[in-house]
KOLBA-846526 format. One record per residue: residue in three letters; chain; x, y, z of N, C-alpha, C in turn; residue number from 1. Coordinates in Angstrom, 2 decimals, always signed. Layout:
<pts>
lumvo,kollum,n_X,n_Y,n_Z,ca_X,ca_Y,ca_Z,c_X,c_Y,c_Z,tormi
ALA,A,X,Y,Z,X,Y,Z,X,Y,Z,NUM $
...
</pts>
This chain:
<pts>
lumvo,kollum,n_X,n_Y,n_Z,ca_X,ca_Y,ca_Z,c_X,c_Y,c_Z,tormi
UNK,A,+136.84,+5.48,-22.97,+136.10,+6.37,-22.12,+135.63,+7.57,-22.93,1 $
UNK,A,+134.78,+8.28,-22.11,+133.82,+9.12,-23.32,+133.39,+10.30,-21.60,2 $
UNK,A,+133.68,+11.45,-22.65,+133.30,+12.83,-21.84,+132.12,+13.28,-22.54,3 $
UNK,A,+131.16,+13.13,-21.39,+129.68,+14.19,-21.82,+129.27,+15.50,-21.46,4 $
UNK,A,+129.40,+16.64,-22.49,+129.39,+17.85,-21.91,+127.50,+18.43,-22.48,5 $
UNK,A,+126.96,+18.46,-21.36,+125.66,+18.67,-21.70,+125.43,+20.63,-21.00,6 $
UNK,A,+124.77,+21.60,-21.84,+124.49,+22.61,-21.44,+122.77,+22.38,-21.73,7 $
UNK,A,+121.96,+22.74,-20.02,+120.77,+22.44,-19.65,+120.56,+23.87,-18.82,8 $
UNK,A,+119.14,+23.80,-18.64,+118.59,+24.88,-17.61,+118.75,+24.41,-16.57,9 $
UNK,A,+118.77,+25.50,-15.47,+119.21,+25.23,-14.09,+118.26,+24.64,-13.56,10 $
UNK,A,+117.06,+24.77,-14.05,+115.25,+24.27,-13.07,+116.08,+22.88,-13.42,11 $
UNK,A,+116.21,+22.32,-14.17,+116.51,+20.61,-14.65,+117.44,+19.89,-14.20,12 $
UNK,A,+118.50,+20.38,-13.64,+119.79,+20.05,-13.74,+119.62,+18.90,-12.34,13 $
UNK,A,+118.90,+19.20,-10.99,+119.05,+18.80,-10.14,+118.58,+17.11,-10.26,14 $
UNK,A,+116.96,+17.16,-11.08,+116.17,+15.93,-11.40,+117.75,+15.19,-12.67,15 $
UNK,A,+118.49,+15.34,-13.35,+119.66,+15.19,-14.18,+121.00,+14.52,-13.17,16 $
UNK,A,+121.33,+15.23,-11.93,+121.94,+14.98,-11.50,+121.49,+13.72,-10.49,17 $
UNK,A,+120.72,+13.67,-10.16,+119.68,+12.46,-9.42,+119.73,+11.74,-10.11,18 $
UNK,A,+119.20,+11.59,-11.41,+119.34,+9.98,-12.25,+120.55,+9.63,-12.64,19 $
UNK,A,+121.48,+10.27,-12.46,+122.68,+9.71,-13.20,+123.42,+9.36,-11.69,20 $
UNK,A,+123.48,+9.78,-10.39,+124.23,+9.01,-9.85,+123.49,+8.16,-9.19,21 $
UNK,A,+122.04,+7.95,-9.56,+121.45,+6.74,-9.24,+121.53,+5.60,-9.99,22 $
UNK,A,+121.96,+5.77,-11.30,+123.07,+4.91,-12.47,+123.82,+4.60,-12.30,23 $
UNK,A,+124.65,+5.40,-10.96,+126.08,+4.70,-10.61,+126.98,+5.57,-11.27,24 $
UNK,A,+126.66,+6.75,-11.75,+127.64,+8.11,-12.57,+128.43,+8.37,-11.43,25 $
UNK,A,+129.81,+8.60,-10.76,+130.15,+9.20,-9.91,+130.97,+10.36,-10.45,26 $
UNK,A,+131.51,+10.35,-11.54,+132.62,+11.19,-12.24,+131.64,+12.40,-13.01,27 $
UNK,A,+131.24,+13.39,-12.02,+130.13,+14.18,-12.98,+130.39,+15.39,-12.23,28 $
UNK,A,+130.51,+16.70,-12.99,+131.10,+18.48,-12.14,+129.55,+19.04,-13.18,29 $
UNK,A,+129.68,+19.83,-12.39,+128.67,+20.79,-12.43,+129.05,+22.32,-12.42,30 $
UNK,A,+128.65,+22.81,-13.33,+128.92,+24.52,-13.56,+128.24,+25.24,-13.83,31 $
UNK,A,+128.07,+26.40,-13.00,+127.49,+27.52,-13.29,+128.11,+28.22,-14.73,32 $
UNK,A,+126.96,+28.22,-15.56,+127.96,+29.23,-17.26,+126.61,+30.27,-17.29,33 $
UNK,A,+126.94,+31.00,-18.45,+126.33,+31.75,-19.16,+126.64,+31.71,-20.85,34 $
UNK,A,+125.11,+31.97,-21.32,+124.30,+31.07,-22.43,+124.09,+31.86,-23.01,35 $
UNK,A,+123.68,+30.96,-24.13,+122.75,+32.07,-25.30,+121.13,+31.32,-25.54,36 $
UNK,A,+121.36,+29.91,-24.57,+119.73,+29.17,-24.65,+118.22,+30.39,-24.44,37 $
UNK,A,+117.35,+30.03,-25.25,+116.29,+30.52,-25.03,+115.85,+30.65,-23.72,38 $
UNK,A,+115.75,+31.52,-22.95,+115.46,+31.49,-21.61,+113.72,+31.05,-21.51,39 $
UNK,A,+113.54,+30.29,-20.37,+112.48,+29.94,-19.84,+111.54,+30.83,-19.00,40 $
UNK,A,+112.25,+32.19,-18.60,+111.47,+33.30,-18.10,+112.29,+34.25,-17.81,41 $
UNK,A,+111.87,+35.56,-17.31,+113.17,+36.40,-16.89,+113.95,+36.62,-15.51,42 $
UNK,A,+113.54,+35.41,-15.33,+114.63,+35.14,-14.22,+116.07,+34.80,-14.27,43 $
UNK,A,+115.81,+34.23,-15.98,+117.14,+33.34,-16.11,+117.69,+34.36,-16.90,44 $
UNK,A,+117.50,+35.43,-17.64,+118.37,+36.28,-18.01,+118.65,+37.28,-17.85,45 $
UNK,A,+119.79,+37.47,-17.81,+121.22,+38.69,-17.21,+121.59,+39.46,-18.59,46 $
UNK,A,+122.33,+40.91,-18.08,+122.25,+41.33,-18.99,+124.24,+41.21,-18.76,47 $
UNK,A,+125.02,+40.84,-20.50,+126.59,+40.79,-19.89,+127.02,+41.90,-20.65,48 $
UNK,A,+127.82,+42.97,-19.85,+128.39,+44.26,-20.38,+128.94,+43.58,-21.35,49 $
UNK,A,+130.36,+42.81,-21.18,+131.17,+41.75,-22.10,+130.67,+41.77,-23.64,50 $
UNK,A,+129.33,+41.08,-23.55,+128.97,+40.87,-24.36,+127.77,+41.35,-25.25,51 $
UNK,A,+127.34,+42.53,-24.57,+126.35,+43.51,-25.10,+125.20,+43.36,-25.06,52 $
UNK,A,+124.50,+42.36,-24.55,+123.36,+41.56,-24.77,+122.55,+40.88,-23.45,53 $
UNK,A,+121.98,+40.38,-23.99,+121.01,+39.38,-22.75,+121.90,+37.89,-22.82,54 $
UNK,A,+121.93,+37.34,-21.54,+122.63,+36.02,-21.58,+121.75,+35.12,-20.68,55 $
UNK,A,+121.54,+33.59,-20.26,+120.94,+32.82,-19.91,+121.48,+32.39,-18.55,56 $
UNK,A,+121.12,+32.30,-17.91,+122.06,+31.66,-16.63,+121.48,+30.03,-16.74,57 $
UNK,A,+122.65,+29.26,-17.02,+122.22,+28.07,-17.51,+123.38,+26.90,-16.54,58 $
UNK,A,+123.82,+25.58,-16.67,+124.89,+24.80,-16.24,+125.06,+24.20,-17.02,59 $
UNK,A,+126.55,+23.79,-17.10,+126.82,+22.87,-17.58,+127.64,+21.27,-16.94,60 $
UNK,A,+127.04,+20.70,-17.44,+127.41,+18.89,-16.69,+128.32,+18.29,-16.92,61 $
UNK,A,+129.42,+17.46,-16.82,+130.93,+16.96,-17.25,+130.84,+15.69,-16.42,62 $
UNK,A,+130.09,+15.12,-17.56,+130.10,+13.71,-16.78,+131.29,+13.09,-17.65,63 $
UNK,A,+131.91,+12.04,-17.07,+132.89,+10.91,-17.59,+132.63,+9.48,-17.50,64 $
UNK,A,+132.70,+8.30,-18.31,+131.94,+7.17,-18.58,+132.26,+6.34,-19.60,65 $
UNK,A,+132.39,+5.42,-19.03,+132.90,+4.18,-20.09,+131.96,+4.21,-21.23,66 $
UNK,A,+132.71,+3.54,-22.23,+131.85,+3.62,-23.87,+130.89,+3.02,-23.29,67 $
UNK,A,+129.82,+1.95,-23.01,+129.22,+1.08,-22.99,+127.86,+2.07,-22.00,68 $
UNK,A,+128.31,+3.12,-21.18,+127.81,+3.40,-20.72,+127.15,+4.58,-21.21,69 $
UNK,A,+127.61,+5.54,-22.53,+127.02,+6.80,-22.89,+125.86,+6.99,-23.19,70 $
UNK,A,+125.28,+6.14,-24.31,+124.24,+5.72,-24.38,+122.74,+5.82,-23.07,71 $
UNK,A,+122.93,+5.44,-22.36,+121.95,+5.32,-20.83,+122.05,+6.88,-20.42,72 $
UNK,A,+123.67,+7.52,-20.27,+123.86,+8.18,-19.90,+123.10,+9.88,-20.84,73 $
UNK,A,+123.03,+9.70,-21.80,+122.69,+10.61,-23.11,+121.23,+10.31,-22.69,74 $
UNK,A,+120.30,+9.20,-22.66,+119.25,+9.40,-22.40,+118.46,+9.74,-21.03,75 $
UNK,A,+119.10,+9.59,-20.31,+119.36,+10.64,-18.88,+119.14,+11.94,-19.39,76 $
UNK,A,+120.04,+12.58,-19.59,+120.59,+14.25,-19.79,+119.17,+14.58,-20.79,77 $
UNK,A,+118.96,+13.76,-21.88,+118.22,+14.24,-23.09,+116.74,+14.60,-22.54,78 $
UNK,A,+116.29,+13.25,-21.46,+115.06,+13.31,-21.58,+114.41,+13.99,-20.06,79 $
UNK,A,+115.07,+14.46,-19.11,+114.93,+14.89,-18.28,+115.49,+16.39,-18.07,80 $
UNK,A,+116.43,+16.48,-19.25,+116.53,+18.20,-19.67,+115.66,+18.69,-20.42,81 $
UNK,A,+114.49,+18.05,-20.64,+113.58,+18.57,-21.53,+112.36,+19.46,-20.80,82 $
UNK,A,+112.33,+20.51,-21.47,+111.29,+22.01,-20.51,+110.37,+22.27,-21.51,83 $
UNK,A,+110.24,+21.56,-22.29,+109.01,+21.92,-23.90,+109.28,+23.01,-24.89,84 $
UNK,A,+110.60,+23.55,-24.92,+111.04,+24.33,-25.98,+111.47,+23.54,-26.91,85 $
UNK,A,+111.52,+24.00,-28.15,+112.03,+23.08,-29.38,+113.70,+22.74,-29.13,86 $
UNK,A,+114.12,+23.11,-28.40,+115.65,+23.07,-28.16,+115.76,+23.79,-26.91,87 $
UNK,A,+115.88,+22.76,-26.17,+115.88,+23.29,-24.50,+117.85,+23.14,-23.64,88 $
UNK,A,+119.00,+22.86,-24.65,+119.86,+22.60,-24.70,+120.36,+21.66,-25.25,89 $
UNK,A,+122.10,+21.51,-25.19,+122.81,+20.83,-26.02,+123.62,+19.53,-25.16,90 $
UNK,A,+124.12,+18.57,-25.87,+124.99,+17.69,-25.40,+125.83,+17.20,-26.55,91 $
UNK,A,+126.89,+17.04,-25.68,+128.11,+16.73,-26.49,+128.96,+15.40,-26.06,92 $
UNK,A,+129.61,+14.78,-26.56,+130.10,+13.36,-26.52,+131.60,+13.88,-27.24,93 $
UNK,A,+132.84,+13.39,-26.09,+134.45,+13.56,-27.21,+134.64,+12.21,-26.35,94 $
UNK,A,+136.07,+11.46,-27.20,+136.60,+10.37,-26.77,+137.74,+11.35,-25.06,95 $
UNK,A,+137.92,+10.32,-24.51,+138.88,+11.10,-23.49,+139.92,+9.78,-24.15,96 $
UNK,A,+140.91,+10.40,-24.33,+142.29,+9.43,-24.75,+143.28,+8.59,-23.04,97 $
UNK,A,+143.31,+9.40,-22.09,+143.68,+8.75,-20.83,+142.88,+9.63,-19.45,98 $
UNK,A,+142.53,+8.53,-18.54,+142.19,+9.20,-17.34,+142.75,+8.40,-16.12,99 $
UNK,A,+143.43,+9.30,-15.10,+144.06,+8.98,-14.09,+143.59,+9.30,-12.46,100 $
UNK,A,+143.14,+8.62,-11.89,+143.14,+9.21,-10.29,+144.30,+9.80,-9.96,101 $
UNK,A,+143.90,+10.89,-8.94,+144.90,+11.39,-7.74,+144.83,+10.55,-6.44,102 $
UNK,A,+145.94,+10.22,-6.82,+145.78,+9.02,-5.16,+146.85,+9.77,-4.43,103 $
UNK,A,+146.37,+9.41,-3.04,+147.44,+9.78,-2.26,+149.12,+9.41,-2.32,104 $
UNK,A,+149.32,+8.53,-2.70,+150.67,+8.10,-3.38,+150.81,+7.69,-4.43,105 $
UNK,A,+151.61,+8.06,-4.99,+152.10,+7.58,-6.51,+152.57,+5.87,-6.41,106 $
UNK,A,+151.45,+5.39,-6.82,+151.64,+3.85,-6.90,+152.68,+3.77,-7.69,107 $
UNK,A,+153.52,+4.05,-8.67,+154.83,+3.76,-9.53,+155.44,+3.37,-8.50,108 $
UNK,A,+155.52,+4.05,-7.32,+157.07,+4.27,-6.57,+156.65,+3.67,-4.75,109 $
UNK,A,+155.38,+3.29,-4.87,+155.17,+3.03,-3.40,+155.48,+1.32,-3.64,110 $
UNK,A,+156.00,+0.78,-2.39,+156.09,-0.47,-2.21,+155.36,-1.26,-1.34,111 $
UNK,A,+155.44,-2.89,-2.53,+153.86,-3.67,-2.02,+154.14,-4.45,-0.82,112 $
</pts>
């Protein structure tokens, strides 16, 4: 299994989130962050005391997905996060080593 952490503009994110669970993505969070992406106008940037500067109001995506599937999934994010800047955001790919549901009972100990 494979975690995709993509940081995109917010105008994009919605047409992003549409193709991927029309792929059948169900394992995908969505977050409000703040950026250092080139902003697309000044709507999208804030100014952060924190950090002294101008920041982006941007999201980021946490999709999760079998190996076989990243691929489809990367060209999703890539080509529909695209706003015509030379670098309109980033994506990232790590292995996930185990993933578990929360089920209502702990199948170890429930009986069949």
């Amino acid at each position: 299994m494979k975690q995709i952490k993509a940081f995109v503009h917010r105008g994009r994110v919605a047409d992003i989130v549409h193709a991927l669970e029309a792929a059948g993505h169900r394992q995908l969070s969505i977050l409000d962050v703040k950026g250092l992406l080139r902003a697309l106008s000044e709507r999208e940037l804030e100014y952060s005391v924190a950090l002294g500067e101008k920041v982006t109001s941007q999201v980021q995506l946490e999709l999760v997905c079998a190996d076989e599937d990243v691929e489809r999934a990367l060209q999703v994010i890539r080509t529909l996060g695209r706003t015509g800047q030379a670098i309109a955001g980033w994506v990232y790919v790590s292995p996930i080593e185990l993933g578990f549901p929360i089920e209502s009972s702990d199948p170890r100990t429930s009986s069949q």
